[in-house]
C-alpha positions as CSV (number, residue, x, y, z in Angstrom):
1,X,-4.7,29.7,2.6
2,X,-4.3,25.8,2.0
3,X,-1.6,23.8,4.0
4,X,0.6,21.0,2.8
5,X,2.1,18.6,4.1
6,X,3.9,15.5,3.4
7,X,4.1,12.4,5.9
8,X,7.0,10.1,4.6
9,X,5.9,6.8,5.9
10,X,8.1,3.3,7.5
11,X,5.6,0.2,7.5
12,X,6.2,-3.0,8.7
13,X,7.3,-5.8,5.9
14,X,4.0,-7.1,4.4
15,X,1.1,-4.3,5.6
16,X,2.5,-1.7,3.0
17,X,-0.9,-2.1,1.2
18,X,-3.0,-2.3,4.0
19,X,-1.4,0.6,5.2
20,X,-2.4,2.6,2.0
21,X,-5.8,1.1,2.3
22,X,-6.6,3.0,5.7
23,X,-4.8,5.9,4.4
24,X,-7.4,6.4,1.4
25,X,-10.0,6.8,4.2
26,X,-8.7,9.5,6.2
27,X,-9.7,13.4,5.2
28,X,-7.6,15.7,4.7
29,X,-5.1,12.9,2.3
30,X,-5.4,13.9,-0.8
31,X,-2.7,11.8,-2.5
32,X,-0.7,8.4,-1.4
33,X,2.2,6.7,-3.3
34,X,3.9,3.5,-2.7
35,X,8.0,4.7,-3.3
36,X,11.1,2.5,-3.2
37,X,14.0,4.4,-0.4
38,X,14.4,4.2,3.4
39,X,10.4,5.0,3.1
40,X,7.6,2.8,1.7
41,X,4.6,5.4,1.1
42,X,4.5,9.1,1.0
43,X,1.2,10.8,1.4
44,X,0.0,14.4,1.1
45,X,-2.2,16.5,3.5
46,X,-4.0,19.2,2.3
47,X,-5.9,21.4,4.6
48,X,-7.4,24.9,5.2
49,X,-5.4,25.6,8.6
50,X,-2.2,24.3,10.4
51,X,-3.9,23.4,12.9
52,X,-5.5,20.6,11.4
53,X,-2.4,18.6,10.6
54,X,-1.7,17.5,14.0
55,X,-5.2,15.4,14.7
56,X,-4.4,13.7,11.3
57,X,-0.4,12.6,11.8
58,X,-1.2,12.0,15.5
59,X,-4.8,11.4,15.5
60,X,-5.1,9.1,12.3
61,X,-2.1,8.3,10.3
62,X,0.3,7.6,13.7
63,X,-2.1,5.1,15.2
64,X,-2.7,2.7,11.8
65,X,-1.3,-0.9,12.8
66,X,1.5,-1.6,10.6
67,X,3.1,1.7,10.8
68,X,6.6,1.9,12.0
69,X,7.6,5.3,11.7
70,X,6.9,8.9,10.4
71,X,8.5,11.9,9.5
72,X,6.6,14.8,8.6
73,X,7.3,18.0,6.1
74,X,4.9,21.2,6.8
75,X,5.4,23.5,3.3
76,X,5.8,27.3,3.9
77,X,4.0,28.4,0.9
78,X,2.3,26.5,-1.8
């Protein structure tokens, strides 16, 4: 079964691009857009097991410089 997930994404004014740079390099993202909102980029995970979300938020996308804040939205089904 695959897994979803979508990491809304705070950066700090003026790394927004950098930010989506990294991104593009991490497994597991399989789509990035730069939004307007309280959030600057949403990305999408997609892997075969829950259990491989967590190393990518906390692992990989958490620890980019420029990243202020998180927030993170598991689907059910998909």
């Amino acid at each position: 079964m695959t897994v979803k997930a979508y990491v809304l994404v705070v950066t700090d004014p003026g790394r927004t691009r950098r930010v989506i740079q990294a991104l593009h390099e991490i497994p597991g993202i399989v789509e990035i857009n730069e939004v307007l909102g309280p959030y600057d980029i949403v990305a999408e995970i997609e892997v075969d097991d829950l259990k491989d979300i967590p190393p990518i938020l906390g692992g990989k996308i958490r620890t980019l410089e420029g990243i202020e804040s998180t927030t993170s939205l598991v689907t059910l089904w998909t």
